[in-house]
Wavefront OBJ file of the C-alpha trace (Angstrom):
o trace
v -29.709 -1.059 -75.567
v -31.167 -4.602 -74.906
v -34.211 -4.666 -72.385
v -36.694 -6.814 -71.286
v -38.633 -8.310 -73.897
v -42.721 -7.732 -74.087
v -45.080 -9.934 -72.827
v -44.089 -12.314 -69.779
v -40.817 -10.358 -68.620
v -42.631 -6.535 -68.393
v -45.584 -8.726 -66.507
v -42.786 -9.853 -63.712
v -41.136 -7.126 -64.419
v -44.407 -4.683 -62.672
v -45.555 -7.709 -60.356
v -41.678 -7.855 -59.141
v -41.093 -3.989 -58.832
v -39.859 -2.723 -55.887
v -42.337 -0.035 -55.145
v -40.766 1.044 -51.574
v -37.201 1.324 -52.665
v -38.413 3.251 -55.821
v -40.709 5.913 -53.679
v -38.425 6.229 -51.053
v -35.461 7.904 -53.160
v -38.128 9.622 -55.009
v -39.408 11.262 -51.603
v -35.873 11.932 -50.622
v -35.214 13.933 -53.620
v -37.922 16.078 -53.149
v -36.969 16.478 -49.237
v -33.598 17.691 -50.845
v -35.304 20.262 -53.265
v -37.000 21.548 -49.773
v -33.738 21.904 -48.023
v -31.765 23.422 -50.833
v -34.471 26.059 -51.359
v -34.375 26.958 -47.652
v -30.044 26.808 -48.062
v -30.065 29.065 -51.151
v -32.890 31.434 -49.746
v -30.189 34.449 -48.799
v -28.065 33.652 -51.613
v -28.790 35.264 -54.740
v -25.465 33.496 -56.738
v -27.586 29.998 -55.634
v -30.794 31.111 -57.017
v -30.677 28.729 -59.738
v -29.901 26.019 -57.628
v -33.191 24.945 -56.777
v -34.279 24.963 -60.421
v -31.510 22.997 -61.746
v -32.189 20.137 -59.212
v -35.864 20.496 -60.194
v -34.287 18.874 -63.256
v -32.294 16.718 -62.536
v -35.170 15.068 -60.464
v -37.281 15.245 -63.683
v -34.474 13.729 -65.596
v -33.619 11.158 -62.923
v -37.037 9.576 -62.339
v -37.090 8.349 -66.175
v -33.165 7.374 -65.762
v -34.454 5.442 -62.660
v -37.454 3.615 -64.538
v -35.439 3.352 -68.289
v -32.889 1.589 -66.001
v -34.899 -1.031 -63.874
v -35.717 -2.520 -67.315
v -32.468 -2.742 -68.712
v -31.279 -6.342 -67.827
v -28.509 -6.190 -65.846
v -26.419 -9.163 -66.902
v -25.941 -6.951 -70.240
v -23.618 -4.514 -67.651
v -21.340 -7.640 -67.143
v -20.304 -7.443 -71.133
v -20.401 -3.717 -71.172
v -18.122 -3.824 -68.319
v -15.012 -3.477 -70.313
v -16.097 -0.479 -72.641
v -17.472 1.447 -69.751
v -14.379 0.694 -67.913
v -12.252 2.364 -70.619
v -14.794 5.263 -70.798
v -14.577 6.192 -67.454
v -11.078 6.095 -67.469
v -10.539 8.474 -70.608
v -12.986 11.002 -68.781
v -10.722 11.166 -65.404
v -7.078 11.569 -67.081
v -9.266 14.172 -69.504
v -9.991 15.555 -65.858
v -6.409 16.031 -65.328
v -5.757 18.146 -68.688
v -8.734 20.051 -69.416
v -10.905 20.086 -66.324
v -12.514 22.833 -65.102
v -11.340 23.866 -61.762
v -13.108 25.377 -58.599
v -12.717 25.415 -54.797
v -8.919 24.013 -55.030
v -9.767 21.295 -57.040
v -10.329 20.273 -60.864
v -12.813 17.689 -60.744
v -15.381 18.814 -63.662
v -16.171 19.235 -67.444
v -17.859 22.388 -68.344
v -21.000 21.941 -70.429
v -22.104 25.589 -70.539
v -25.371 26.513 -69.608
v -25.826 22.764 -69.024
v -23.593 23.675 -65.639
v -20.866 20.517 -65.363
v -20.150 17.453 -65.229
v -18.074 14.908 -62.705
v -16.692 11.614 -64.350
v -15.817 10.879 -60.516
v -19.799 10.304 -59.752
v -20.943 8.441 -62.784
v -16.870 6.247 -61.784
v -18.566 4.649 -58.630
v -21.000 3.503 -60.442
v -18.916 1.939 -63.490
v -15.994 0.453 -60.740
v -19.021 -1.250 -59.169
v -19.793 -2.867 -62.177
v -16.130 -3.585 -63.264
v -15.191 -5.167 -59.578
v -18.473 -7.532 -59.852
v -17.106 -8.349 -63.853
v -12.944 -9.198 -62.679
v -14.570 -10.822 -59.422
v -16.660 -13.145 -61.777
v -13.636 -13.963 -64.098
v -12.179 -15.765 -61.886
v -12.710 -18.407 -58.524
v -9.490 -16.414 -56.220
v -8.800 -19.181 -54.877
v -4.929 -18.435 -54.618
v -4.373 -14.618 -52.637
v -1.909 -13.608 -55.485
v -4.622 -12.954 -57.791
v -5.712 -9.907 -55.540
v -3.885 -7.857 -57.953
v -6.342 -8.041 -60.179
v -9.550 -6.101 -58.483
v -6.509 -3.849 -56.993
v -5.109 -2.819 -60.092
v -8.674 -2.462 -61.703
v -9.993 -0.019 -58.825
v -6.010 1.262 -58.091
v -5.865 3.488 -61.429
v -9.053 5.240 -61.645
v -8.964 5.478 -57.519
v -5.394 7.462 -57.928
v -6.840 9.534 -60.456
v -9.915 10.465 -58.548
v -7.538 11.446 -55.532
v -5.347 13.859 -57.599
v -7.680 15.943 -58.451
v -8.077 15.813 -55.271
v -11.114 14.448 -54.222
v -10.570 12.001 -50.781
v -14.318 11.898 -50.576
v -14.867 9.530 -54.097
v -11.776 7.749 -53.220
v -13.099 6.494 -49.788
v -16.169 5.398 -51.357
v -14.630 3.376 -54.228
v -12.738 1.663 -51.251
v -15.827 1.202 -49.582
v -17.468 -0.052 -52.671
v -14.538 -2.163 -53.280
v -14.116 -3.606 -49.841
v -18.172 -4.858 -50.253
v -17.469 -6.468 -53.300
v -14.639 -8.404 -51.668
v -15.857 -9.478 -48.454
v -18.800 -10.828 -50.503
v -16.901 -11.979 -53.625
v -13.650 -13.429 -51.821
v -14.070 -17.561 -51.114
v -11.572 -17.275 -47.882
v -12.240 -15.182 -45.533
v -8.376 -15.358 -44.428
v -7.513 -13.535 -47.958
v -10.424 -10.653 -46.928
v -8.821 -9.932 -43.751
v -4.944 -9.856 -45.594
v -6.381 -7.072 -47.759
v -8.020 -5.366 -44.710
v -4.865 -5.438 -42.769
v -3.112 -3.883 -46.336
v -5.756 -1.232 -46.611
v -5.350 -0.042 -42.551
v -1.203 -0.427 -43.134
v -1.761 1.866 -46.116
v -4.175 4.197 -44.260
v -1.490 4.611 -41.729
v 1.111 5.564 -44.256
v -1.030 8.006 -45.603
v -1.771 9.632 -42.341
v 1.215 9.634 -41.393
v 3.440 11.348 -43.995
v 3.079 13.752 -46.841
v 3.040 11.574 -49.941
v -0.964 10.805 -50.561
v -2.996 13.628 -48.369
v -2.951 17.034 -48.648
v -2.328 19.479 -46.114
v -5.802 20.416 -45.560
v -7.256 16.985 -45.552
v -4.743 15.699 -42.970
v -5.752 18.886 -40.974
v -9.382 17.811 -41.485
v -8.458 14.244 -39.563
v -6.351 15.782 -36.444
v -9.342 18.302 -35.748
v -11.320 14.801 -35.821
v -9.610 13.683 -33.148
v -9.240 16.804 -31.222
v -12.315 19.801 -32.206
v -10.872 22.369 -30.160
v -7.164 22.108 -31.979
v -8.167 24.615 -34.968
v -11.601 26.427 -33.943
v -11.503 29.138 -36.050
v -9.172 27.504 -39.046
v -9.323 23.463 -39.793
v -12.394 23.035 -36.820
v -14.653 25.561 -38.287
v -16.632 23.444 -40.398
v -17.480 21.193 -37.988
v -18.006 23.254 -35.377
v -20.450 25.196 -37.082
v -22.206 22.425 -38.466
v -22.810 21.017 -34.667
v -24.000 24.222 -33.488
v -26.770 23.811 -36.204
v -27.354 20.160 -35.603
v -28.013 21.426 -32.016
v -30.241 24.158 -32.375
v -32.937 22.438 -34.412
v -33.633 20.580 -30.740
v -36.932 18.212 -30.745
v -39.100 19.704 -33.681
v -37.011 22.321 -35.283
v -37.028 26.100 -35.842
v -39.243 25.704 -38.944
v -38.413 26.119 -42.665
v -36.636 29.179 -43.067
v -36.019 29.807 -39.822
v -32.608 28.215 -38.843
v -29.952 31.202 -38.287
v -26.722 28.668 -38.541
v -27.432 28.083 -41.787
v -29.587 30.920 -42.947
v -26.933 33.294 -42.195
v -24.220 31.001 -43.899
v -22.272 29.878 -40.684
v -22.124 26.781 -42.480
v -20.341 26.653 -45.253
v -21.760 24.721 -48.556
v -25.038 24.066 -46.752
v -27.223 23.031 -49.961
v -23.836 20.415 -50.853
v -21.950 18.496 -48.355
v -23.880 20.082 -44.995
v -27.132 20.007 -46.398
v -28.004 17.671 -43.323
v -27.419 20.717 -41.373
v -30.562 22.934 -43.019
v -33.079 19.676 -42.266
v -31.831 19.116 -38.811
v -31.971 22.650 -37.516
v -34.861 23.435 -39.594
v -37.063 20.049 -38.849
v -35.362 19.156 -35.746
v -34.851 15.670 -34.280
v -37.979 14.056 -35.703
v -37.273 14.906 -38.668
v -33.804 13.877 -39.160
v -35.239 10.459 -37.516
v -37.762 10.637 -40.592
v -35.027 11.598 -43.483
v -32.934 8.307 -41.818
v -36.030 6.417 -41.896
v -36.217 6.786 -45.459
v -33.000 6.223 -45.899
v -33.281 2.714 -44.503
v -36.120 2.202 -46.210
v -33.649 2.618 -49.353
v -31.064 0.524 -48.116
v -33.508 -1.901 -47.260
v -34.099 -2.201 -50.497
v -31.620 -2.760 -52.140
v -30.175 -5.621 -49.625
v -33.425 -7.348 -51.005
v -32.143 -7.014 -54.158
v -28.997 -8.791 -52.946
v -30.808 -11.386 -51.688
v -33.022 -11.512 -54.909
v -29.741 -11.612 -57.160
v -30.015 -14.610 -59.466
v -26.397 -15.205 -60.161
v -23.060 -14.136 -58.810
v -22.454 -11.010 -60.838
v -25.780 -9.575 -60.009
v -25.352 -10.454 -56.462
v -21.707 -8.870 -56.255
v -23.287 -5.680 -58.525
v -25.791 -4.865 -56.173
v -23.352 -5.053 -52.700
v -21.312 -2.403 -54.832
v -24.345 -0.530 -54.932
v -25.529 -0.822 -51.506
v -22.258 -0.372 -49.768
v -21.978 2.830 -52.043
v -25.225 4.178 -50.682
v -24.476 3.156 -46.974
v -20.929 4.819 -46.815
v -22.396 8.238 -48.531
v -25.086 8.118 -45.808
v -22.842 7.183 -42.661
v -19.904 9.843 -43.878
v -21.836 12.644 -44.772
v -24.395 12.397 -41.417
v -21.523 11.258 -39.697
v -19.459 14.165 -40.746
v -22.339 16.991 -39.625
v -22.464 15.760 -35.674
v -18.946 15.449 -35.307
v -18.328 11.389 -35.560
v -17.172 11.325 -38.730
v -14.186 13.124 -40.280
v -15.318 15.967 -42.527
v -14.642 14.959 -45.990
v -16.371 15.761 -49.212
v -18.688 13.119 -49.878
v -22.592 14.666 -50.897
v -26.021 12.880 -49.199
v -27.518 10.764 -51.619
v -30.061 12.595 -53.492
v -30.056 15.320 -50.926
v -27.309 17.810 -52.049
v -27.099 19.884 -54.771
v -25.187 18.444 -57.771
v -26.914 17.175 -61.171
v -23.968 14.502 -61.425
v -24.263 12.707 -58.147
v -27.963 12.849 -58.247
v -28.509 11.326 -61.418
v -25.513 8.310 -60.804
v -27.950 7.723 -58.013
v -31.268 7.187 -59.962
v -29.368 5.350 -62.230
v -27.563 2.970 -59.561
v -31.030 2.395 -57.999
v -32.590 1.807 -61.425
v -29.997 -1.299 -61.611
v -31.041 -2.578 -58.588
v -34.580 -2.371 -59.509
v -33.920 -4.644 -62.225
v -31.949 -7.123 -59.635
v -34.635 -7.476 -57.661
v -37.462 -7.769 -60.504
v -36.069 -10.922 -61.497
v -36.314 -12.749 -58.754
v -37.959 -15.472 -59.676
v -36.720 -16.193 -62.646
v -34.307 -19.496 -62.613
v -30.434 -19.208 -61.719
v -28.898 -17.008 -64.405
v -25.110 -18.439 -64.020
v -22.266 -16.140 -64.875
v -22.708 -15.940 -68.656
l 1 2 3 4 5 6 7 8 9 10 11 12 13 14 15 16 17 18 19 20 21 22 23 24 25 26 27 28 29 30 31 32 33 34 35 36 37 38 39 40 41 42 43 44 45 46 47 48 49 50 51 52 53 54 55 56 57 58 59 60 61 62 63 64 65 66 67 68 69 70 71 72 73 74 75 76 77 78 79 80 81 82 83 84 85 86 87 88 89 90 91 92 93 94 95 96 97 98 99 100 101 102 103 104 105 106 107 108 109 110 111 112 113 114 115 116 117 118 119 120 121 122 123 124 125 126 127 128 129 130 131 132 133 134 135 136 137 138 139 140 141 142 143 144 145 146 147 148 149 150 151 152 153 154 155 156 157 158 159 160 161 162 163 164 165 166 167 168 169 170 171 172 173 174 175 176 177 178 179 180 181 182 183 184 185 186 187 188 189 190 191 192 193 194 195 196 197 198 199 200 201 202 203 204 205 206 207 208 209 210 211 212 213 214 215 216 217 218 219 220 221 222 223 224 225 226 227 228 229 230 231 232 233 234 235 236 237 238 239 240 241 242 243 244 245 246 247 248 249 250 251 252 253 254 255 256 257 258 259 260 261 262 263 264 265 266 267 268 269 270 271 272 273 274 275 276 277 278 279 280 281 282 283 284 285 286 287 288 289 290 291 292 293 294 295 296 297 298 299 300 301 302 303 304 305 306 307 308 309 310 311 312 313 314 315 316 317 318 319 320 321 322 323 324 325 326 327 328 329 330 331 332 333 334 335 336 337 338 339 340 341 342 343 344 345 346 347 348 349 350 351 352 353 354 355 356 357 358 359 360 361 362 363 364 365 366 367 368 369 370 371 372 373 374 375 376 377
């Protein structure tokens, strides 16, 4: 693996680290280890939980350094390879995945626990959209089909095992890359148009959703349809939301989610346990970090020295953002509820560590910024 040499590239490399974007995912982690110990604390089948995201934290904090000093240009000729990887690993899903809750979206690795390909595939489409986007100028509409194609497969993939969640956030990922990536704004707004038509379609008949995710979008629009069947999710998790008030019942203390009215509190409602446990305050504190994150990596957008690393780190970014918006969103009822995890909140070794690793590229963005322009080589 080719990194930064010795000498004058480790010296920018420290002078140019991004210290606030670094500490603030770091502190966010450990927020989540608080939370999920607090979820689990009634549940002896969880009581490894807490433990197991111990490690991945201890494991992810390396990833996150290895990776700020791997240079990232070497991801636009890996992009190929890692693009074939990933897609071996999802139709592998499809055959021999282990299945749980409905769905079949992991590889058993023993005691290890498992293992999602559909994480680690955000990650990898992010770099293969910035890579196709670079190959070409798209400066005639028709070659669309490209970045389509590219993100179509593995997307289709992802959503038969079924996972709507990671299929919303490649689009979202996707979507980024293009409005950023496209030179006419007119061809942008064609694919937007495509992607609401399609929405539509999928809404309205039986051919892409599921049953239960469709009834997951009407109770959207109307909570009081299913209270007790579709709406009980989301009910419960607003009830909790509104009991932590101002300052919070204190750690421990909440009785939505410490007597499991929520359901997969230390996962996807793991926003739940903070805000009825620290209140207001401190979900204004966990979103403070939060931006703090985003923050920066749009500096390492700015900071990008060529197009690829530019496009790369919007990918990135708009990956982070639409976790954050969807999975809050979800929790006080302005969102749909869909299975998309907090960034390096919930439980889960896969997402966690696809995190560290996604901010450890941006790291590396933004610690070259004052080197010369790279070009697209």
């Amino acid at each position: 693996m080719a990194v930064l040499t010795l000498g004058t590239d480790v010296r920018r490399h420290l002078r140019n680290f991004n210290w606030t974007l670094a500490i603030s995912c770091v502190l966010i982690s450990l927020l989540g280890v608080l939370c999920i110990q607090s979820a689990d604390l009634h549940n002896p089948d969880a009581a490894g939980e807490v433990r197991k995201q111990m490690l991945y934290i201890v494991l992810g904090v390396p990833l996150m350094l290895g990776f700020s000093l791997v240079d990232y240009r070497n991801f636009q000729r890996w992009a190929p390879a890692l693009y074939v990887v990933n897609l071996a690993l999802l139709l592998f899903i499809l055959r021999g995945g282990h299945s749980a809750l409905g769905a079949q979206r992991w590889i058993s690795l023993g005691p290890l626990g498992t293992f999602q390909p559909s994480e680690p595939a955000k990650l990898v489409l992010a770099v293969s959209i910035a890579w196709v986007l670079c190959r070409s100028t798209y400066d005639r509409i028709q070659d669309l089909w490209k970045p389509l194609v590219a993100v179509g497969i593995p997307a289709l993939l992802i959503l038969k095992q079924p996972d709507l969640g990671t299929s919303l956030v490649i689009l979202a990922i996707l979507s980024a890359q293009l409005f950023f990536g496209l030179p006419k704004l007119g061809d942008f707004a064609i694919y937007a148009m495509g992607v609401l038509t399609a929405g539509a379609l999928a809404v309205g008949t039986n051919a892409i959703l599921k049953p239960f995710q469709k009834a997951r979008l009407f109770v959207f629009l109307n909570p009081k349809a299913d209270p007790q069947g579709a709406g009980y999710n989301l009910n419960q998790s607003k009830i909790a939301v509104g009991n932590g008030e101002w300052f919070g019942r204190g750690l421990h203390h909440g009785t939505q989610t410490q007597l499991n009215f929520v359901p997969e509190h230390s996962r996807d409602f793991i926003f739940t346990v903070l805000a009825e446990e620290f209140g207001f305050f401190g979900s204004v504190a966990l979103v403070a970090l939060y931006g703090l994150m985003l923050f920066g990596g749009v500096q390492a957008m700015i900071a990008a020295r060529d197009r690829f690393g530019f496009l790369l780190a919007s990918g990135i970014v708009a990956m982070l953002f639409f976790h954050l918006l969807v999975n809050i969103g979800m929790t006080i009822g302005i969102m749909p509820i869909t299975g998309i995890p907090l960034p390096f909140m919930s439980y889960g070794g896969s997402a966690i560590l696809t995190n560290f690793v996604a901010v450890g590229v941006l790291l590396n963005i933004y610690s070259q910024k004052d080197r010369d322009v790279l070009g697209n080589a």
